[in-house]
N, C-alpha and C positions, 0 to 999 in steps of 0.2 A: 644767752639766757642760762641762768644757772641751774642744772641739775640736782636736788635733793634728792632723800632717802626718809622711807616711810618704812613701816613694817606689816609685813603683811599678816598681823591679825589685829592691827587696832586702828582707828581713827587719831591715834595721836599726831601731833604736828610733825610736818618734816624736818629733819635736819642736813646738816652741810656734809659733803662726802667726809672728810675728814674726824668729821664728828661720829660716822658710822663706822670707817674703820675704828676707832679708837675704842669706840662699844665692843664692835664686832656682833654679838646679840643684842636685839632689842628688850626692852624690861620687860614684854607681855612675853616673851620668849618665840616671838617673832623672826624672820630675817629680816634683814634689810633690801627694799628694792628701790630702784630710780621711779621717779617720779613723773617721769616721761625715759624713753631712751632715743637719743638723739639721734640721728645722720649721720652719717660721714659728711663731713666736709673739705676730702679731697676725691677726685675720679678714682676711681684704680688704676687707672693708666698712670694717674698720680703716683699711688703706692708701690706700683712697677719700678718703680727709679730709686726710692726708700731703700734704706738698709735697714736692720732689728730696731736697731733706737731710732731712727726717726719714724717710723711706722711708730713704735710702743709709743713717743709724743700724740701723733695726732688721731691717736685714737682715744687715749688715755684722759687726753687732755677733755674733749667732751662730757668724757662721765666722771673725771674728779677735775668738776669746774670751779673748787673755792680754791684749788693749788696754783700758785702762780708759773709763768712759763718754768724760772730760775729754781724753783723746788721740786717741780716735776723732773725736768731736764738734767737736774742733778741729782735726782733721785733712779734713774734710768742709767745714768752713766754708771755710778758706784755699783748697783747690780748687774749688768751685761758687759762685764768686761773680763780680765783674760783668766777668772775662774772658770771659764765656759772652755771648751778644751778646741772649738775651732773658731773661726773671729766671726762667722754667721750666724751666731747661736743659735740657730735652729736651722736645718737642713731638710733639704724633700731629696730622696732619691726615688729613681724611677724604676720601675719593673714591667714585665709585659704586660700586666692587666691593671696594675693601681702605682700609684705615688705612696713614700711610706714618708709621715713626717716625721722627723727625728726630732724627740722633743728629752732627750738623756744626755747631752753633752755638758750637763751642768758639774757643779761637784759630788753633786748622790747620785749620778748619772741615770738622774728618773726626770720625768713631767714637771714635777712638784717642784722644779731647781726654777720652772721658768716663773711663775709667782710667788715663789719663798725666796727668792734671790731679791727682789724687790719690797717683800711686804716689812721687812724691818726699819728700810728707811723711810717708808713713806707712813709706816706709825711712830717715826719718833718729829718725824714732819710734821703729822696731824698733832701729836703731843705739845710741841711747842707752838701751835697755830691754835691751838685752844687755852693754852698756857695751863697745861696742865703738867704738874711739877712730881706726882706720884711715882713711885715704880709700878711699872705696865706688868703684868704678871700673865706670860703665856702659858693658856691652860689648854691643853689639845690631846684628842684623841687619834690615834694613828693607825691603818690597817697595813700599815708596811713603809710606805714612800713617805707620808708627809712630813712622819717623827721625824726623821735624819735630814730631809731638807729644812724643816724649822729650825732642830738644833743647828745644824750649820749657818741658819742666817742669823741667829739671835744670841749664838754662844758669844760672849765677851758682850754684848752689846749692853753699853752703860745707859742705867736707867730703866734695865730692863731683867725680867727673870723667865726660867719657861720652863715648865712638867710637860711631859710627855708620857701618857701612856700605850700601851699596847698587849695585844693578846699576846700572853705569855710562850704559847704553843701554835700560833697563827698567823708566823711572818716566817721569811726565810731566812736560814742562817745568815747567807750574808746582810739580809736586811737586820737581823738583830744587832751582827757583828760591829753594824756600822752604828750603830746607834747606842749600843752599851760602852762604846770607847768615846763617845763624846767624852772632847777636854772644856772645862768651861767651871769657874763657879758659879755662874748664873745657872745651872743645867740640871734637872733633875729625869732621870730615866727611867719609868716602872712598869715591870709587868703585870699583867693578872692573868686568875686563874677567870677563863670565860674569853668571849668572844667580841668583835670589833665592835657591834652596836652595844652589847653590855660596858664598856669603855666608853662609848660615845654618849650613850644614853645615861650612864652618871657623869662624865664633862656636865651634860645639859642643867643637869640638876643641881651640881655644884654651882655654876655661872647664877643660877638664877635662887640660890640661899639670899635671901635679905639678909638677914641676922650676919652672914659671914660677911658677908660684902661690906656692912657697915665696920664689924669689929676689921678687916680688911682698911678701910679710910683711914682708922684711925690709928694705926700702924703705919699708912704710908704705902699701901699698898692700893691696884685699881686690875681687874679683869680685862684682857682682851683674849684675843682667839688669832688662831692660826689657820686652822680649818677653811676650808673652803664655804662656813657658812660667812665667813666674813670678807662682804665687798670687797676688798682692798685685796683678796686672794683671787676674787673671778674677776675682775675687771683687766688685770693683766695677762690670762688667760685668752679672752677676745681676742689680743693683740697677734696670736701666731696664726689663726684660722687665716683671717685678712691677709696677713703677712704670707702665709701659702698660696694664698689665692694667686697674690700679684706673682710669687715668683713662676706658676704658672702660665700667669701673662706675659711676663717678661721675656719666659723662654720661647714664647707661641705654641705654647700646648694647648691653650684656649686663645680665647676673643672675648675681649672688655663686654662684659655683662653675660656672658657664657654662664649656665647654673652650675655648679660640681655638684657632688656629694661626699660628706664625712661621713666615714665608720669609727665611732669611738670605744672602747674597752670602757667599762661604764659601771660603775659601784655608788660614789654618794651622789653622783648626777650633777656632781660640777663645772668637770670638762666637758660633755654637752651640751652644758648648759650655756657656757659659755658662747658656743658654736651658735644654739638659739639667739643669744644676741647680737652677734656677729652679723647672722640674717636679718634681724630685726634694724640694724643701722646700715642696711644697704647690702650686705655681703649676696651674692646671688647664690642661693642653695635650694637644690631640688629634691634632697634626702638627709635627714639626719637618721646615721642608721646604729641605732643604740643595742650593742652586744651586752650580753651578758654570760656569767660561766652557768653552772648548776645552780647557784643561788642565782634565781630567773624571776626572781620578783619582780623586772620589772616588763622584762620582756612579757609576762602576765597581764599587767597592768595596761601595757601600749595592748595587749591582740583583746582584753576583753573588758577595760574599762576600773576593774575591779583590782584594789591592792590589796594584798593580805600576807602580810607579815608571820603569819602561823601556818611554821612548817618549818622543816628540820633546818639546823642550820649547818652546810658542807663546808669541809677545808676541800682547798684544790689547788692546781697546780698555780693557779692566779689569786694567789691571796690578799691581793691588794684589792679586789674586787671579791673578795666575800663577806658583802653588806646585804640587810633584810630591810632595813632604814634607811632608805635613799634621804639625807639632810635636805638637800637643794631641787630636790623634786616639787616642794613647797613652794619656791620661788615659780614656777612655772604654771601651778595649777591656781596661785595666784594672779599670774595673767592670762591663763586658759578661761576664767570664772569672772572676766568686767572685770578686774582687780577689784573683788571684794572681802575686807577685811574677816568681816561677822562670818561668813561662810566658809574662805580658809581655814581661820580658829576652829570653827565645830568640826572639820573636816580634822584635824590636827588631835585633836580632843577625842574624835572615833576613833583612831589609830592608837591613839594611847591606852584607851581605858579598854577597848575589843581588838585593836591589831588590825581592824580591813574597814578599809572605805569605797565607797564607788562613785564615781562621778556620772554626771549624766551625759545626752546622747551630744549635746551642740557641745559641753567640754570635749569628748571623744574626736567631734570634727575640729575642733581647735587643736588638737593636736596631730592635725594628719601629716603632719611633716614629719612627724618621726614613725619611726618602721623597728620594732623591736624583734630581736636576735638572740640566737641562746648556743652556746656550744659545751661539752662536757670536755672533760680531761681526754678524752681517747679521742676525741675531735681536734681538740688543739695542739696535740703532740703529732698526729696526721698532719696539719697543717705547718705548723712547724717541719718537717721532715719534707715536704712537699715543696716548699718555697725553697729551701737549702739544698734539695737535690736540682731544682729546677732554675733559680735564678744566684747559688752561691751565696744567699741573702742571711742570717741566722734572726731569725724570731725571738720574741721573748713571749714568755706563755700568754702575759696579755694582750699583748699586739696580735698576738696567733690567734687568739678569741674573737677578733676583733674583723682579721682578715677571714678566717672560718662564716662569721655569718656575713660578709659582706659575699665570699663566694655562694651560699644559698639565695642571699637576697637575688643576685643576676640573673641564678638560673629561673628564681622563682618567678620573677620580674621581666627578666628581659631586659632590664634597662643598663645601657651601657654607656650612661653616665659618667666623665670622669671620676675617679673616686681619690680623696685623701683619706688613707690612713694613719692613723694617729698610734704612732711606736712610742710608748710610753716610759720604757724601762731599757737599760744593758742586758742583753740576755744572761753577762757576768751577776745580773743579780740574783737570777735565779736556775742556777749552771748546771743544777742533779736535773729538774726536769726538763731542760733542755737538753742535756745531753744522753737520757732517756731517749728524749723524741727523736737524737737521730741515731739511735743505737749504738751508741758508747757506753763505757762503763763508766757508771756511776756511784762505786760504793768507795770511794776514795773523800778524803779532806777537802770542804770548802777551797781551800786557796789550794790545793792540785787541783781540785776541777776546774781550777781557775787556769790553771798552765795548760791543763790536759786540752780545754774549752778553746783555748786559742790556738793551739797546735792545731787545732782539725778545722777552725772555724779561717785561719789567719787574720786574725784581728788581736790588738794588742791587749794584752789587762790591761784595763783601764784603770788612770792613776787612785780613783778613790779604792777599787778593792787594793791595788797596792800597797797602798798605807794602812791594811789592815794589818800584813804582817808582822808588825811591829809593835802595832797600837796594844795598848793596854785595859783591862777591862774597869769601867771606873764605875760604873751602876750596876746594881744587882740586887737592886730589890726587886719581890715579886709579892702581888699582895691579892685578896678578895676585892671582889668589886665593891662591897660593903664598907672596905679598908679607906676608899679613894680618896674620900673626905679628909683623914687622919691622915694621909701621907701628905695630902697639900698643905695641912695647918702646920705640920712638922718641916717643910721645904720651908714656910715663910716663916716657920719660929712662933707661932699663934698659941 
């Protein structure tokens, strides 16, 4: 039975997965959701015996059911192969109290490799499955990770173009580093003066200009997204939750239908999100446990109901998670609410025109599965120092946030739950406050702290900062948020 995609603020008709990746946003500026979310249709005992790519088929396959076996299956092969730096692409190591899932062996050795490594082929899959013949034009806003894995999966790709913005002053060097050396003609890389949701929150704006979008056709041009608001980015997300579970099972650290619990590092609420449906098609989970750093919007949100976007906004050690704007929090509180379209929209609509909303008391118990988390910078560098002196392990500051509220959740709890951790980043990305945290010196050059980071840590530079040495700076523009619009007509020549 096939799967469709509707939007969660309108009654309009559903369409085909393919047709949602290609949008990416709906035209009431909606997300896209399934229209049911299906089962698993194999055991886990099943998924036990599965390597990366056959797990990513049969999971994938359920929720992009207009793909055929031969375009999915060859859409998996081209992304998880030996760009991934070991042949498991994603790895669980084990420590005395949690599982850490390593989801950084990509080529931006972040999270983001594990669905940006895929979402190029299967939008140019969905392009010619709708016979659409336009340049796909990637428009995305970045809080550190996502820029560099998009540009990396979209750079040269024909038929295609992609801008990337980000906070000018709110990524980490090496996050910039790797992202201002993108090579590519298709590639455009800009800074602004302002922060991740001012970024994100003109994306939204731009995406949904009529006027542009048309003089856009008729050019030759058509909007998609990279962003995690765009299905085709969380649906291969689901795939590692599952995929840990079983290897779990495999090893006998659990027993087929045993619950765990996830602790995620948690900013636009994608990668949890994923996790929620993970649960939702069978996965057995007994805690979704959603960290956040000082911007704790949402850990607000999970302890009292009430979101409210007004209040200061912190840089910190975890800059990929300093969001006020959770995107994909939408997507949830549209299934928290009967998937009601009319009530998401005005709820969407308070948020913009006042910045807070509140849900009521049965949305509250619909969400009792998650347990919100909050840790500061002197928490996370504790933590980090803590794990490294006691298990040899090194952190990166968002994993550290991550594992920080998972250890208050136990004590607060009691519950001794297996727990997967979800290790999002190389600690190489972000080396000054790491090697802060374990009291090294840090006033030394990105790529020494890179030499310095591995001499103390024994782990290799990993090849992507490598290739920094060398690389060249090829984008440098930096503009107003005001700007944004003018830069993209200027990228597409308008």
């Amino acid at each position: 039975m096939e799967v469709k995609y509707r939007s969660t603020r309108s009654d309009s008709a559903p369409i085909t997965a393919s047709r949602a990746i290609l949008e990416g946003l709906s035209d009431d500026g909606g997300l896209f959701v399934p229209t049911r979310i299906p089962s698993l249709d194999r055991s886990l005992a099943e998924f036990a015996a599965m390597d990366y790519r056959e797990t990513a088929y049969h999971v994938m396959k359920l929720l992009l059911s207009d793909f055929t076996e031969e375009e999915l299956r060859g859409c998996i092969d081209r992304a998880y192969d030996s760009k991934f730096d070991i042949p498991e692409i994603a790895r669980l190591h084990e420590t005395s109290d949690a599982y850490y899932l390593e989801l950084f062996h990509g080529p931006t050795i972040a999270f983001k490799d594990m669905a940006l490594s895929i979402l190029p082929h299967l939008l140019i899959t969905a392009a010619a499955k709708n016979h659409e013949d336009r340049t796909i034009v990637i428009l995305t806003a970045t809080s550190g990770d996502t820029g560099k894995a998009a540009l990396a999966g979209f750079a040269g790709v024909k038929g295609t173009r992609i801008a990337v913005f980000y906070p000018k002053d709110g990524v980490s060097t090496i996050q910039e580093r790797q992202m201002v050396t993108t090579v590519g003609e298709n590639t455009r890389v800009i800074g602004i003066h302002g922060n991740f949701d001012n970024a994100q929150s003109a994306v939204k704006e731009i995406f949904s200009d009529r006027a542009l979008r048309a003089e856009m056709a008729e050019k030759g041009y058509r909007f998609s997204s990279a962003n995690s608001i765009n299905i085709g980015r969380l649906v291969p997300q689901i795939v590692y939750y599952i995929y840990s579970y079983a290897r779990l099972l495999a090893a006998g650290r659990i027993k087929e239908g045993q619950a765990v619990n996830f602790a995620v590092p948690t900013g636009n609420f994608g990668n949890i999100l994923a996790a929620y449906y993970a649960g939702r098609m069978g996965l057995p989970i007994h805690k979704l446990i959603c960290a956040s750093n000082s911007n704790k919007v949402l850990y607000d949100f999970f302890r009292t109901g009430t979101y409210d976007k007004n209040r200061d906004f912190l840089l910190t050690t975890s800059p990929s998670m300093d969001i006020l704007i959770s995107s994909n929090l939408e997507r949830l509180l549209f299934h928290a609410d009967g998937e009601d379209p009319a009530a998401c929209a005005a709820r969407m609509e308070e948020l913009s025109q006042t910045g807070v909303y509140t849900i009521s008391e049965k949305m509250k118990e619909n969400l009792s599965l998650f347990y919100g988390g909050w840790a500061d910078d002197a928490k996370t560098a504790a933590r980090i120092r803590a794990v490294f002196e006691k298990e040899g392990y090194l952190l990166d500051p968002h994993t550290a946030v991550a594992s920080s509220v998972y250890e208050e959740y136990r004590k607060e709890t009691g519950d001794e739950t297996p727990v997967i951790i979800d290790f999002t980043a190389s600690p190489f990305k972000f080396e000054k406050a790491v090697m802060e945290a374990i009291g090294q010196p840090s006033d030394l050059s990105d790529l020494e702290l890179a030499d310095r980071l591995s001499e103390v840590s024994g782990v290799k530079v990993p090849a992507a900062v490598e290739a920094l040495r060398t690389a060249r700076v090829m984008h440098d523009i930096v503009c107003d948020q005001e700007e944004m619009m003018g830069q993209v007509r200027d990228f597409l020549g308008l």
